[in-house]
C-alpha positions as CSV (number, residue, x, y, z in Angstrom):
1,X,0.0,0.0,0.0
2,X,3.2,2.4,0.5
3,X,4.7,1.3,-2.6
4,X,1.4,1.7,-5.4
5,X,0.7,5.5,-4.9
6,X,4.4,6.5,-5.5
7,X,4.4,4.7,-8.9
8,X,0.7,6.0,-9.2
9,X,2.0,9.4,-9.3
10,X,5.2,8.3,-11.2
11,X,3.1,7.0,-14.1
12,X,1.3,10.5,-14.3
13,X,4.6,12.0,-14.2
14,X,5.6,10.5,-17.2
15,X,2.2,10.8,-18.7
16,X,2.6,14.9,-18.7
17,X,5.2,14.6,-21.4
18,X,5.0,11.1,-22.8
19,X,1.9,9.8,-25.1
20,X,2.2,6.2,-24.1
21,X,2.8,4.5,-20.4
22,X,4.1,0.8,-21.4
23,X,2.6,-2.1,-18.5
24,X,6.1,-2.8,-17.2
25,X,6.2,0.6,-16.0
26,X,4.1,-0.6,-13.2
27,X,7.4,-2.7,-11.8
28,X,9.5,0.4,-12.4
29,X,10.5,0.4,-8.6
30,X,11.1,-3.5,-8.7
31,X,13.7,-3.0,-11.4
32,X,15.6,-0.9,-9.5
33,X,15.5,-2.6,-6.4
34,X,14.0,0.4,-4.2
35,X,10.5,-0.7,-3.2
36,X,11.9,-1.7,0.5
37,X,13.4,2.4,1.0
38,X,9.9,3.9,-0.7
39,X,7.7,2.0,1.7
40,X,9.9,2.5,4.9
41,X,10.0,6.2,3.6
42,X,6.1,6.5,3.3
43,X,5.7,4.1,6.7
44,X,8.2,7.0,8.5
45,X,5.5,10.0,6.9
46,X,2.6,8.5,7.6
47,X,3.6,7.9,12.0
48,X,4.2,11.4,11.5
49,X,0.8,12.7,10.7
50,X,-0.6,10.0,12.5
51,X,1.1,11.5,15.6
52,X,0.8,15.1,14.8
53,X,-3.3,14.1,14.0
54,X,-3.6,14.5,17.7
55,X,-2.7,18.2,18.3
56,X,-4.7,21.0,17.3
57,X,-3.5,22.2,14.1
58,X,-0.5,20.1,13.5
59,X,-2.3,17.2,11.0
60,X,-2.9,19.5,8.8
61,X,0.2,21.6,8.6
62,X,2.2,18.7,8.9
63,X,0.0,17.2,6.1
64,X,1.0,20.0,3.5
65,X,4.7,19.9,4.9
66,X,5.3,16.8,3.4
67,X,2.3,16.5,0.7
68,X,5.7,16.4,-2.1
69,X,7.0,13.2,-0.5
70,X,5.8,11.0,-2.6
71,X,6.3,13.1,-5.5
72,X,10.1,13.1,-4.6
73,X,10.1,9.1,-4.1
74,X,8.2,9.1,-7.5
75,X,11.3,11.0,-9.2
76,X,14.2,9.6,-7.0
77,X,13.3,6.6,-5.4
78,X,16.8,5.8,-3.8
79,X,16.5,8.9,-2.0
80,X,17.3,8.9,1.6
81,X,14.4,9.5,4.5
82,X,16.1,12.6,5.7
83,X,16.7,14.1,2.7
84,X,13.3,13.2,1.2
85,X,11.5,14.8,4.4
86,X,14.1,18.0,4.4
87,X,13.6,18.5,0.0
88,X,9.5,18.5,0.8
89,X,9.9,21.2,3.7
90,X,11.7,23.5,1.9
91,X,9.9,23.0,-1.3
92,X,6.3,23.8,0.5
93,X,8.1,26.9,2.6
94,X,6.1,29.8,1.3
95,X,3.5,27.6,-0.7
96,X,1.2,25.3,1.8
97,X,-1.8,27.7,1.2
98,X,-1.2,27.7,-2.3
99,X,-1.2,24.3,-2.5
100,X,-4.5,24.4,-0.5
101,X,-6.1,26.7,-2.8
102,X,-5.0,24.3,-5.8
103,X,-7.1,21.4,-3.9
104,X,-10.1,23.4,-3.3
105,X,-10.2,24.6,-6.7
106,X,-11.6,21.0,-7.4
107,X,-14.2,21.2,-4.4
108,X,-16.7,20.4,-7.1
109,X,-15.2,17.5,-7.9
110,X,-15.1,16.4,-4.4
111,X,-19.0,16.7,-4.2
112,X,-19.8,15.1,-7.2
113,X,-18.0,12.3,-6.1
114,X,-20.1,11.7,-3.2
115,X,-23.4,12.4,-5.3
116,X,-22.5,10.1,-7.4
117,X,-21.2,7.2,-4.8
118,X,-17.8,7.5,-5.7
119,X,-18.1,6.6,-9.6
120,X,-17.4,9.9,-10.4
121,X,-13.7,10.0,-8.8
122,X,-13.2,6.2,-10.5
123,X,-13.9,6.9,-13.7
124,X,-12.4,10.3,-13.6
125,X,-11.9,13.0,-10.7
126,X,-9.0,11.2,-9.2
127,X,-7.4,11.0,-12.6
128,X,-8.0,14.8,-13.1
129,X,-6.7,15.8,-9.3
130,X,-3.6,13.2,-9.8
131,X,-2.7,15.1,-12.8
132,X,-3.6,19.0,-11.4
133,X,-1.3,18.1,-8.7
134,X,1.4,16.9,-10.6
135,X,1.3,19.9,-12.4
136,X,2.1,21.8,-9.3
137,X,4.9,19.1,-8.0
138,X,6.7,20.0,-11.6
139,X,6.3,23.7,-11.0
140,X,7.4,23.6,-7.3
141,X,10.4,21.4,-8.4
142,X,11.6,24.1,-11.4
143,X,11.7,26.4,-9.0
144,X,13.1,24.3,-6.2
145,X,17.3,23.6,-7.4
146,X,17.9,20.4,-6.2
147,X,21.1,18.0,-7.1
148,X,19.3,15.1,-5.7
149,X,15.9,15.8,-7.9
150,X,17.7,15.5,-11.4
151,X,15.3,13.4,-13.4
152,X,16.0,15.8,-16.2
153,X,13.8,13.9,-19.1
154,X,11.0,12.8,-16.8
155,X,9.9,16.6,-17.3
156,X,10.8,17.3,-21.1
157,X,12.1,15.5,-23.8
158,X,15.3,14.7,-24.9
159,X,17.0,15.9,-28.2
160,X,17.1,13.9,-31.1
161,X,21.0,13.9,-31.4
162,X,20.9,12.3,-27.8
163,X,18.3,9.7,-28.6
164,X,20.2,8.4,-31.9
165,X,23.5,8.3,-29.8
166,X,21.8,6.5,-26.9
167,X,19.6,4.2,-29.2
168,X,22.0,3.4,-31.8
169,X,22.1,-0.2,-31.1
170,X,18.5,-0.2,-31.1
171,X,17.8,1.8,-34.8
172,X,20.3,-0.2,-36.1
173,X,18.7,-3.5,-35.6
174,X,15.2,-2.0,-36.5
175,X,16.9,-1.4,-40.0
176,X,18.5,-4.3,-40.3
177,X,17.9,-6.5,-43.3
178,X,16.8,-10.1,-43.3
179,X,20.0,-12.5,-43.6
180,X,17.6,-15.0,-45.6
181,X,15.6,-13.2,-47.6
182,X,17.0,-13.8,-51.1
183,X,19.0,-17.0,-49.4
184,X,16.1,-19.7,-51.0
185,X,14.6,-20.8,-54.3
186,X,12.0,-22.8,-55.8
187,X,10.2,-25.2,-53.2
188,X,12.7,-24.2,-50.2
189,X,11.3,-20.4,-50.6
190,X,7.5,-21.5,-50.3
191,X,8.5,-23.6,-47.4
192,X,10.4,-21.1,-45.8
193,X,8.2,-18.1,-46.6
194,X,4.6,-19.9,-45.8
195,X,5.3,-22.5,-43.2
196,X,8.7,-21.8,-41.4
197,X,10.2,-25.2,-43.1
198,X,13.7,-25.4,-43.6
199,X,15.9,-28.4,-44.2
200,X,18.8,-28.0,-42.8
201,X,20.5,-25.5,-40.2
202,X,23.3,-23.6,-42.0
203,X,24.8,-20.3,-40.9
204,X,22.4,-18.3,-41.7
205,X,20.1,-19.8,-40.2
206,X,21.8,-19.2,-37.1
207,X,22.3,-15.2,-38.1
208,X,18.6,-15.3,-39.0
209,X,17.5,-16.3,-35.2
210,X,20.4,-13.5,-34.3
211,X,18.1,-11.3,-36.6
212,X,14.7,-12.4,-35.5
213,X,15.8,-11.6,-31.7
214,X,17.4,-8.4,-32.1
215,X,14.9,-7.3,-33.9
216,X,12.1,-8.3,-31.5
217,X,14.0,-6.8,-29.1
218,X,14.6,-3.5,-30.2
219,X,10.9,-3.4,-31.3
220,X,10.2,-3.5,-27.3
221,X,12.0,-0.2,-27.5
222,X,10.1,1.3,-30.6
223,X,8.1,3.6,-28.4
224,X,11.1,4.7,-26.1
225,X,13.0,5.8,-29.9
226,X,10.3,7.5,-30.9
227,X,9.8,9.3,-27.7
228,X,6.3,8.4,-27.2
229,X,7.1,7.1,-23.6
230,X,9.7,7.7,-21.3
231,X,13.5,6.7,-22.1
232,X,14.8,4.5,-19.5
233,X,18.1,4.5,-21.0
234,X,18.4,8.1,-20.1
235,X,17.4,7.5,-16.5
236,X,19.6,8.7,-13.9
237,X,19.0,5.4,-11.9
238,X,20.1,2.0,-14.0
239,X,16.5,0.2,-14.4
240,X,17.7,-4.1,-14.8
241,X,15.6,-6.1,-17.3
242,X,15.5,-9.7,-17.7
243,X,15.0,-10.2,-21.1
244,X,17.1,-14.1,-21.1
245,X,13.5,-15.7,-21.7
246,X,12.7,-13.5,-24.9
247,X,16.1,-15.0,-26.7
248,X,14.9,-18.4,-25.5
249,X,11.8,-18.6,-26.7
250,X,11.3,-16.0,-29.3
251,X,8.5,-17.4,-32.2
252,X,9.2,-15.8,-35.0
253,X,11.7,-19.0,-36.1
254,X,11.9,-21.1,-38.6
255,X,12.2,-24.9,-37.7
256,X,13.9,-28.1,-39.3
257,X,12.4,-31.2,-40.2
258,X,13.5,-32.8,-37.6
259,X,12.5,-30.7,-34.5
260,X,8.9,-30.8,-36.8
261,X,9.1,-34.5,-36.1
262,X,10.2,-34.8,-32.7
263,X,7.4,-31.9,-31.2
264,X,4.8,-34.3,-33.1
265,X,5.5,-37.3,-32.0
266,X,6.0,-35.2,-28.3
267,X,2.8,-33.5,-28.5
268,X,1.2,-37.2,-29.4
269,X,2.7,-38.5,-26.4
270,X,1.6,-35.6,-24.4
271,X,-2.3,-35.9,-25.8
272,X,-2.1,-39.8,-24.8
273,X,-0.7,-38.7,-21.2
274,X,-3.6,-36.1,-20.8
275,X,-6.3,-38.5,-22.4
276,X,-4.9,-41.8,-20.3
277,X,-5.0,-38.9,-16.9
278,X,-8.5,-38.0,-17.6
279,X,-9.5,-41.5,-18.1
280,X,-7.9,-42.5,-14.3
281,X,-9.4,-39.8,-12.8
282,X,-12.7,-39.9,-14.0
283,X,-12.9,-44.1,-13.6
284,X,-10.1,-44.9,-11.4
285,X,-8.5,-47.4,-13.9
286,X,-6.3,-47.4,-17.0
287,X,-7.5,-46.8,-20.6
288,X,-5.5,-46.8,-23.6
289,X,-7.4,-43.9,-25.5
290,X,-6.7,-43.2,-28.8
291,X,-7.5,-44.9,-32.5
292,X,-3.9,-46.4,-32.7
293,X,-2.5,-49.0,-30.3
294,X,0.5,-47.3,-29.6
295,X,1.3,-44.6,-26.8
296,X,0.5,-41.5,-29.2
297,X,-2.7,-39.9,-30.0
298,X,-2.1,-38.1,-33.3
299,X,-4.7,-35.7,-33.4
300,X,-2.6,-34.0,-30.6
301,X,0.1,-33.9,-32.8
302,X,-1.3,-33.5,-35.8
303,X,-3.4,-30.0,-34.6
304,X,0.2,-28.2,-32.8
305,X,2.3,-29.3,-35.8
306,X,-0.4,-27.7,-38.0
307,X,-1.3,-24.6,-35.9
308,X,2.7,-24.0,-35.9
309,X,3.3,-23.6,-39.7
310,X,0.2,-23.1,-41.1
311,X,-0.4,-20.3,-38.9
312,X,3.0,-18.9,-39.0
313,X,2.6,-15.3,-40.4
314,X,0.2,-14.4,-37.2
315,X,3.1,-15.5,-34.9
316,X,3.7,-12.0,-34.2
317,X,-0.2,-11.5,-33.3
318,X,-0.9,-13.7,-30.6
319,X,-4.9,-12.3,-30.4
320,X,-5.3,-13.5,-34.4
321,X,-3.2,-16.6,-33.4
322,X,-5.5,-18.0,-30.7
323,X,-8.2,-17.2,-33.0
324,X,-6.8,-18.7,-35.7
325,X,-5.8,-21.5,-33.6
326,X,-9.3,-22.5,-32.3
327,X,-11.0,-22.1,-35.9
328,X,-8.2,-24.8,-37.1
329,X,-8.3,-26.8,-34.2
330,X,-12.3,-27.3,-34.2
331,X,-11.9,-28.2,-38.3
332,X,-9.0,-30.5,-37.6
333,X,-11.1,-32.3,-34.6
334,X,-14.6,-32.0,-36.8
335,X,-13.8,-33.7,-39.6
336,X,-11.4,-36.4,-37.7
337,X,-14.4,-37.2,-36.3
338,X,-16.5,-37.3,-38.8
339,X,-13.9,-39.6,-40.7
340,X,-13.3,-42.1,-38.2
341,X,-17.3,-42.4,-38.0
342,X,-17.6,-42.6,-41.9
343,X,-14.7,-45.4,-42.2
344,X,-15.8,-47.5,-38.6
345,X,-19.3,-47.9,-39.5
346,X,-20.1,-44.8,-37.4
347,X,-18.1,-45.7,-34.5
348,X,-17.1,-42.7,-31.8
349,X,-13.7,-42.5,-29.7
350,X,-15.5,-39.4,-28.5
351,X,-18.4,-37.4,-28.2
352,X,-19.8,-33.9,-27.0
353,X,-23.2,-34.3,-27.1
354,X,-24.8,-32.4,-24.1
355,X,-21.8,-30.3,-23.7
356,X,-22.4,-26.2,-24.5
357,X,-22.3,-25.3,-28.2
358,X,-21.4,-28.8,-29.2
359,X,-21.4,-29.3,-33.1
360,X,-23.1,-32.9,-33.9
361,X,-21.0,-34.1,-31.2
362,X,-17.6,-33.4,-32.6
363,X,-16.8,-30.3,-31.2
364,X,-17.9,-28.3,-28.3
365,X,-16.5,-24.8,-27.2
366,X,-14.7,-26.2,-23.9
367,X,-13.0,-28.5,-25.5
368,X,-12.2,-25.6,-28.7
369,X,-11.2,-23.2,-26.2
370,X,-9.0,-26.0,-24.0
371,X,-7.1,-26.6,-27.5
372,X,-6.9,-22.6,-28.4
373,X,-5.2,-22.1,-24.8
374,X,-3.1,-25.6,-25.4
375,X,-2.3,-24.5,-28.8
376,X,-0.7,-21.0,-28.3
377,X,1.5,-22.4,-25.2
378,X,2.5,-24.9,-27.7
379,X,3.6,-22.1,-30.5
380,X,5.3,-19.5,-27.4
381,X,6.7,-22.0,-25.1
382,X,6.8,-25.5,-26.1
383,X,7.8,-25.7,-30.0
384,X,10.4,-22.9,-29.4
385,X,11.9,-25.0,-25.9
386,X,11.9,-28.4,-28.3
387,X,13.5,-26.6,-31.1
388,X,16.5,-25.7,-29.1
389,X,17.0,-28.9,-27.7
390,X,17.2,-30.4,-31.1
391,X,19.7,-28.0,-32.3
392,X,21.5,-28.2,-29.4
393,X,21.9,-32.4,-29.8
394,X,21.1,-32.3,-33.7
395,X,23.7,-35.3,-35.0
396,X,22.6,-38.6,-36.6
397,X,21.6,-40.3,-33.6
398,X,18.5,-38.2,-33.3
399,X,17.8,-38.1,-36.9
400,X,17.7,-42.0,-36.7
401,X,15.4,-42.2,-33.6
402,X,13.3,-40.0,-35.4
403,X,12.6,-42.4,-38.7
404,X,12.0,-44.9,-36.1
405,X,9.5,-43.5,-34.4
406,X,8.3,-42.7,-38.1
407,X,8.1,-46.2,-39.2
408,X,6.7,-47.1,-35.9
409,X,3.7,-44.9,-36.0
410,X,3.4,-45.8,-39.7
411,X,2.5,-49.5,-38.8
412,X,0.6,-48.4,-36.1
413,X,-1.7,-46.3,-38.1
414,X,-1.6,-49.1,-41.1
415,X,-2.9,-51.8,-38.6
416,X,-5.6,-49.7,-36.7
417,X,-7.2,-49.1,-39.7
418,X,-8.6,-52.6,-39.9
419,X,-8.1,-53.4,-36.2
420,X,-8.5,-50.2,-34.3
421,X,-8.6,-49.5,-30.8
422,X,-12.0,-49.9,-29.1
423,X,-13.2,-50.9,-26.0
424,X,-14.8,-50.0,-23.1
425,X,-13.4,-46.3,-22.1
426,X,-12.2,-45.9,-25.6
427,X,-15.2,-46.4,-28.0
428,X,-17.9,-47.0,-25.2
């Protein structure tokens, strides 16, 4: 509770000068490491007009003696208790009943407020007061010198000479050119362009996925560049960002044939878990679900596989993706269905009927929006965590296990077309 109205009043701050307030803001004192020293600052304040509550008029200088404290802590939060108490009394010397007169000036706002049982202020009164008021902190601070209040760009903006010298890194990678773009022909092109197939991982490949990150990365900073929010790289405190995870798992890759192969047949194997799980909880004994005899129910494998490349231009959307994802999951797991019916003499290895939106008994939208959810931490987490793996240990070895697991399912899926999988649990 100490720590949320500093930032509060840091985010308006930054809104006075800068169009656009990025979420991460929100962990601006976390970055730095300072939340600890804000609250203990605030804690320190608020015994103070707790204690000074009790005497005649002293809660309400007292209150105004320190009303810039957490206007300070907003603009320097390492600052030190004494100093931070000391900058706010002799900031407010001469200016307490001004700073009355600018709160009264919204009276109005104040009743309305209570006419209107406090919607008023949510929707709007405490955003107008919050910014009034930091209109008056940035006033009080320009004419307040202060060495240890010298957030110079949270109050104006920065030249554009600075910003190219401090971005550099950044333009340059938002103008770099694509490694591969002219590096495939013919068949490898399509592949490449539409589905993210490539055969092989050659060198630039490898400067590609160096390409694909930067540029992700500096894409985070587009709006810091362009000055439409505040530039952290110009900060007087050092803010730390953990951005490890975003070279890890960054989508926008292409994959080889063989990591293709290996997250199908471990997506399968995943689906077979899950399907076997479901059956043991619900029942309390084993079932081997799934059409094929084998531990792998393709369908699993089949819908990630296919979610991955044929929807690999909305990678970079992940609002269309999900979409995208549960209108080609419920196709894929329709017309399975409606397959394995028309070839087993109507036979089911599932069915929705009586579940909520359920089409013919195919599909149902718990089940649509259970693969949507499954199918974009397959594209963001999963595919991108299995694809490093495999290029990590990519030798012969795995290529061989690979067309053995190929062969395997092959059979599998030869035999259980004329003797498939049914049962109680399974088909009943």
């Amino acid at each position: 509770m100490n720590v949320l109205p500093v930032i509060n009043r840091r985010l308006f701050l930054e809104g006075r000068v800068y169009a656009k307030l990025p979420l991460d803001r929100l962990v601006y004192l976390m970055r730095i490491r300072k939340q600890m020293n804000v609250a203990f600052v605030r804690l320190v304040k608020s015994m103070i007009l707790i204690i000074m509550n009790f005497t005649a008029i002293g809660g309400v200088y007292f209150y105004y003696v320190y009303f810039l404290v957490d206007y300070i802590l907003a603009e320097n939060p390492t600052i030190s208790l004494k100093d931070a108490l000391s900058l706010s009394r002799n900031m407010m010397k001469g200016h307490k009943l001004e700073c009355f007169k600018w709160q009264f000036s919204m009276a109005g706002w104040y009743i309305l407020d209570v006419c209107t049982f406090g919607i008023s202020a949510i929707f709007y009164s405490n955003m107008y007061r919050m910014a009034v008021m930091s209109e008056f902190y940035t006033l009080r601070r320009k004419e307040f010198q202060s060495a240890i209040l010298n957030d110079t760009y949270l109050f104006e903006k920065p030249s554009s000479a600075l910003m190219r010298n401090t971005y550099s890194d950044v333009i340059a990678a938002l103008d770099a050119k694509n490694p591969i773009e002219n590096a495939y022909t013919g068949v490898k092109k399509f592949l490449c362009d539409n589905f993210g197939i490539i055969f092989h991982l050659s060198s630039k490949e490898k400067q590609y996925e160096r390409y694909t990150y930067n540029k992700m990365e500096a894409e985070t900073m587009i709006t810091e560049v362009y000055l439409l929010c505040y530039p952290v790289r110009l900060s007087p405190i050092e803010e730390e960002y953990k951005k490890s995870n975003l070279r890890v798992l960054h989508p926008n890759r292409n994959y080889t044939v063989t990591s293709i192969l290996v997250c199908f047949f471990f997506m399968c194997f995943v689906g077979w878990i899950w399907e076997v799980s479901l059956s043991m909880i619900s029942y309390g004994c084993f079932v081997n679900r799934g059409v094929l005899h084998g531990p792998w129910i393709p369908i699993y494998g089949f819908g990630c596989v296919l979610i991955l490349l044929l929807l690999k231009r909305f990678r970079m959307r992940p609002k269309v993706e999900f979409s995208m994802a549960v209108l080609l999951c419920g196709c894929i797991e329709y017309f399975t269905g409606f397959f394995l019916e028309l070839t087993h003499n109507g036979q089911k290895w599932w069915d929705y009927t009586g579940y909520f939106l359920n089409l013919h008994g195919r599909i149902c939208a718990e089940g649509l929006l259970v693969f949507g959810i499954g199918g974009m931490a397959f594209v963001y987490v999963i595919a991108p965590l299995i694809d490093n793996w495999v290029k990590e240990h990519l030798n012969k070895k795995l290529s061989a296990v690979c067309l053995v697991l190929l062969l395997l399912f092959g059979a599998d899926v030869v035999y259980s077309h004329f003797e498939p999988n049914v049962g109680e649990g399974v088909t009943q």
